[in-house]
N, C-alpha and C positions, 0 to 999 in steps of 0.2 A: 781658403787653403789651410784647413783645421789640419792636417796632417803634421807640417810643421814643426806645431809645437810637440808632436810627438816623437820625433825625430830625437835620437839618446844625444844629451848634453855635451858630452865628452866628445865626440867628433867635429872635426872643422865643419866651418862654415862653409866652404867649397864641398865636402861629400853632403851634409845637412838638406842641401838646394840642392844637389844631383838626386839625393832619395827622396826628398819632397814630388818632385816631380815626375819622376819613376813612377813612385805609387799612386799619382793621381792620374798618368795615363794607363798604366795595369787595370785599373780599376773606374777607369772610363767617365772620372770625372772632367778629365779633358779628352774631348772626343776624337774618336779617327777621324781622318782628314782636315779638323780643327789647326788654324794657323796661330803659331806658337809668338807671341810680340814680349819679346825681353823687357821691355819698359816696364809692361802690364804687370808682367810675372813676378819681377823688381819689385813692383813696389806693394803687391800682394804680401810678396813674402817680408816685406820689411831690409832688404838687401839692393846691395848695388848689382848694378847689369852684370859687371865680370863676372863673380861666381855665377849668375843664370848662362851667361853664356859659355862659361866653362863644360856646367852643365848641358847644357842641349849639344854641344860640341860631342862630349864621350856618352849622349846617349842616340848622337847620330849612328858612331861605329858601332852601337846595338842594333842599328836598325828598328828601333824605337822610334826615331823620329828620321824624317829625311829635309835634305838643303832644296827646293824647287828652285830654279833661276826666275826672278822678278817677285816671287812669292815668297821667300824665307822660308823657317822651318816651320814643317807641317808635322803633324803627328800620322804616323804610319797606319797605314789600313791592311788587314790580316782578314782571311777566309777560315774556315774550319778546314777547308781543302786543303788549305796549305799545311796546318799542323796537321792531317791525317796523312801527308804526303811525305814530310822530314821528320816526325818524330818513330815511325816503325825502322827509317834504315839507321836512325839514333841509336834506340836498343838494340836493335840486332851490332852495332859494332861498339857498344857499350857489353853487351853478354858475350862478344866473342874475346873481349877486352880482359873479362872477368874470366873465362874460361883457359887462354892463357897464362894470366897473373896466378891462377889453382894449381896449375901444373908447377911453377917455381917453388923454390924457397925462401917465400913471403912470411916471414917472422918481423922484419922493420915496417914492410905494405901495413900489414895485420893490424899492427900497432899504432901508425899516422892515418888507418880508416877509422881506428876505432876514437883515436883525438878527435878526429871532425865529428864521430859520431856523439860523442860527449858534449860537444859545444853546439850540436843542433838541441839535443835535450835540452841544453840551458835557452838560449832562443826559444822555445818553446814553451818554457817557464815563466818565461821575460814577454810572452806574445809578440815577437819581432818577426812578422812576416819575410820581410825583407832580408835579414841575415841569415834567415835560415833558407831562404834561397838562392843567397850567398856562398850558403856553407853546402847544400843542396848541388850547386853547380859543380863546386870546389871539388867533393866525392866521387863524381861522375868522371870528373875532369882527370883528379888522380888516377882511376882505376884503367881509364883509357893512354895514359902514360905509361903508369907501370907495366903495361902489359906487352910494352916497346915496341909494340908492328907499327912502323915509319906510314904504312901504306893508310892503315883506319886512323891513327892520329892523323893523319891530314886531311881525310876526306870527313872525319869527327870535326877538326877546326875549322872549316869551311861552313858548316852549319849550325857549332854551336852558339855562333851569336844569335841567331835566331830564336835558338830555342832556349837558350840561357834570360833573355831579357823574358818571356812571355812565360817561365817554369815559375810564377807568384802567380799565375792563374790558378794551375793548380789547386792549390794549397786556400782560395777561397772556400770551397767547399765546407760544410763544416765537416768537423771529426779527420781533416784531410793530413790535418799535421801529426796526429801521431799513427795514423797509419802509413805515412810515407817513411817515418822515424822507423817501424817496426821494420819494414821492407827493404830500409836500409840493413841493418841488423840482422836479418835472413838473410843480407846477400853475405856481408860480410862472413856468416857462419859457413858459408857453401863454400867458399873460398878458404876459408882457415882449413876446412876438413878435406879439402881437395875433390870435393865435388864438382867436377868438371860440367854435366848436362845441367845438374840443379843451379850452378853458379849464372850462367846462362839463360836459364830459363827463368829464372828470381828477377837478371834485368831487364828482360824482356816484359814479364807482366809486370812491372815496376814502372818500364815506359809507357804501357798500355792504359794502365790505371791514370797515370798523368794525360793522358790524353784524353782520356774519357773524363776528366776533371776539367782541364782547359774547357771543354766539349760547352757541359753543363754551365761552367762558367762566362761563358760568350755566351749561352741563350737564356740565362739569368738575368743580364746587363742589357740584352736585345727586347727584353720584354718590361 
């Protein structure tokens, strides 16, 4: 469990063991369908069971891992079907989200996308996979708020745990991270300037590009 030790200092012990183990099923060091034994993971990591089972707890409501009755938790198994089936109706109400928030008078939006955008850069600096798909979510998440249709925020929160825990696929790739940094930055510009189809269309192949990342990423790990 080399991860770990690479896990930044300054966070508790309880998020440390939640992203330890994040990253080693993202990255298929523990495998789908693989059952999850707290004692094991405990003592792997040098920790007591609580934070591991704090852990697998808030990476159940990921859908990362699931509870089977008589079996404990297993690690989640995923198809490419499944991501080519939830992440195009993502972007389309992520770009409808963006084309809304274009139309308003988004000077404060503007301002609190371009702080996340800032703090991806640095992540990026820092090689922190994981915060920057953190702060990755986070952007997404804002832009489908502000954009205040009741209707796509709900039917966006229903899905994006799904697609929040599995968007560090992506970003395997090489070269993935500052291309998704740029892509953010073009959305951001289409929306400052009130480009309504461009704002749109930027999230859309923004989604697409992640998908075809994920894609390449599961038949990288399958081979």
């Amino acid at each position: 469990m080399e991860n770990f030790s690479k896990i930044r200092n300054h966070e508790t012990l309880k998020k440390r063991v939640y992203r330890a183990i994040k990253l080693m099923i993202i990255n298929e060091k523990i495998k789908p369908g693989s059952r999850l034994l707290m004692k094991k993971i405990a003592m792997q990591l040098g920790v007591s069971i609580t934070p591991v089972r704090e852990a697998l707890q808030k990476l159940s409501t990921e859908r990362l891992v699931k509870n089977i009755p008589y079996q404990g938790m297993i690690v989640s198994t995923v198809s490419i079907k499944d991501f080519q089936e939830v992440l195009p109706i993502c972007g389309a109400l992520s770009g409808l989200s963006a084309q809304i928030l274009a139309k308003k008078d988004n000077k404060r939006e503007i301002k609190d996308l371009e702080r996340i955008i800032e703090e991806m850069a640095i992540s990026i600096n820092e090689n922190d996979e994981l915060i920057y798909a953190d702060l990755d979510n986070k952007f997404h998440n804002y832009i489908i708020n502000a954009g205040g249709n009741s209707r796509i925020i709900e039917i966006y929160n229903n899905l994006s745990n799904f697609i929040n825990s599995y968007r560090l696929r992506s970003l395997n790739i090489e070269e993935r991270f500052k291309r998704s940094l740029e892509e953010h930055r073009s959305i951001i510009k289409a929306i400052k300037r009130s480009d309504l189809t461009e704002a749109n269309r930027l999230c859309q192949i923004h989604t697409e590009n992640m998908l075809q990342n994920i894609i390449k990423s599961l038949k990288v790990l399958k081979n």
